[in-house]
C-alpha positions in Angstrom: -11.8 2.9 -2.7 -10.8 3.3 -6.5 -10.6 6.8 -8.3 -12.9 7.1 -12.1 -12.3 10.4 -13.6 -11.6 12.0 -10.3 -14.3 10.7 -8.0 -13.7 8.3 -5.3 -15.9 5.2 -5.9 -16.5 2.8 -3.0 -18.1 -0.4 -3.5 -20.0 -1.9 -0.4 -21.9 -4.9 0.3 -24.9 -5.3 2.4 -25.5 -8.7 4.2 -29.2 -9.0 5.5 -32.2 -11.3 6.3 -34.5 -10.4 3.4 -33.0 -7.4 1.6 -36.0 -5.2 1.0 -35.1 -2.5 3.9 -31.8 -2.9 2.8 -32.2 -2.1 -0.8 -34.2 1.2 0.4 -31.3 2.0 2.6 -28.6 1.6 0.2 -30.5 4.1 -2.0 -30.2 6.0 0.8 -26.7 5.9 1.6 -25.6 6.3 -2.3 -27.9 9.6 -1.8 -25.6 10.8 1.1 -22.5 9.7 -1.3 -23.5 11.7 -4.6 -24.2 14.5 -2.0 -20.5 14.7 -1.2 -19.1 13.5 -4.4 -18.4 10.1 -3.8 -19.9 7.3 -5.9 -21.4 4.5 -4.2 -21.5 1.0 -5.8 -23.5 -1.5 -3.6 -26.1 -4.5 -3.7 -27.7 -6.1 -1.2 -27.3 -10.4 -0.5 -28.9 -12.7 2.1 -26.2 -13.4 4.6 -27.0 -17.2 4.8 -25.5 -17.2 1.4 -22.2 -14.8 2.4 -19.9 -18.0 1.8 -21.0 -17.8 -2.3 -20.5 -14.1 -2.6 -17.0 -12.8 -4.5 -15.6 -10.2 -2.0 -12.5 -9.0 -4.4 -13.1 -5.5 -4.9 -15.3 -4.8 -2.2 -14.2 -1.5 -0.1 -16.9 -2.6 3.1 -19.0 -5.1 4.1 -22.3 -3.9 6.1 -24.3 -6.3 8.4 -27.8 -5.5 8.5 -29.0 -5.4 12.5 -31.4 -9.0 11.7 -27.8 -10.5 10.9 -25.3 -9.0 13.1 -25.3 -12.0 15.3 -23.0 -13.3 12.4 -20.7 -10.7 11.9 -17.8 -12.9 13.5 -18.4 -15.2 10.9 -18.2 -12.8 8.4 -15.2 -11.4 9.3 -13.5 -14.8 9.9 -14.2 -15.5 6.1 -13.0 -12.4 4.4 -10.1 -12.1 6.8 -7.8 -12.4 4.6 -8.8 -9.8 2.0 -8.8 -7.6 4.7 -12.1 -5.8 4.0 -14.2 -4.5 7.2 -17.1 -5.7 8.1 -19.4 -3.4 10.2 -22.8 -3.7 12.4 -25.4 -0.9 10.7 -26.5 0.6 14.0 -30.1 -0.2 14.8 -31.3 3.4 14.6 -29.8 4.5 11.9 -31.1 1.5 9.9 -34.4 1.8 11.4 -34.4 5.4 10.6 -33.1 4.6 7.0 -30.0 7.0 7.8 -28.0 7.5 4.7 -25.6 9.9 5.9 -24.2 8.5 9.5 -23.7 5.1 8.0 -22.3 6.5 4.9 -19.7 8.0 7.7 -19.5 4.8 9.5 -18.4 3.1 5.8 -15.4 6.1 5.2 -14.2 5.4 8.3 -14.3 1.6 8.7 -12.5 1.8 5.1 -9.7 4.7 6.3 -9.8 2.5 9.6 -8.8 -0.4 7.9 -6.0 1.2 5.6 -4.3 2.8 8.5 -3.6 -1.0 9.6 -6.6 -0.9 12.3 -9.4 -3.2 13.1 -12.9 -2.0 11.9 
């Protein structure tokens, strides 16, 4: 999470099959952040390409429920930057739910600075 002229700015990505559902959902969940004054910076990539992506910067990664059989994978890659990576529930992705995986994001990220495991 970075600070610009007082508002916390998190940057995610979203790893998926397609990435139409997950570019309505990230709309979504940057909704839920400007509703609580945080700026959301996010884009949505095919996971079979995850190994091409630049992960410098990025405060989360989110695994779309199609891909989350590759989470492990994920998180063996980026290991080292220590940035979490994180299963969308099915629900709330189904149900296109901004808000609870907005709160699944701020805590994987606090999570992850306190020294745990996300």
């Amino acid at each position: 999470m970075n600070l610009l002229h007082g508002v916390i700015i998190v940057k995610i990505v979203i790893l998926c099959a397609m990435g139409m559902s997950s570019g309505i959902l990230l709309k979504n969940v940057k909704k839920a952040a400007s509703a609580e004054g945080i700026g959301l910076d996010g884009e949505c990539y095919f996971c079979s390409n995850f190994k091409e992506l630049d992960y410098k910067g990025v405060d989360c990664i989110l695994m779309a429920p199609q891909v989350r059989n590759q989470v492990n994978l994920v998180k063996e890659y980026v290991k080292d930057l220590k940035t979490p990576v994180i299963s969308i529930a099915m629900t709330d992705y189904g149900l296109m739910k901004g808000k609870p995986i907005l709160d699944q994001i701020l805590q994987a990220i606090r999570s992850s600075q306190d020294g745990g495991q996300a």
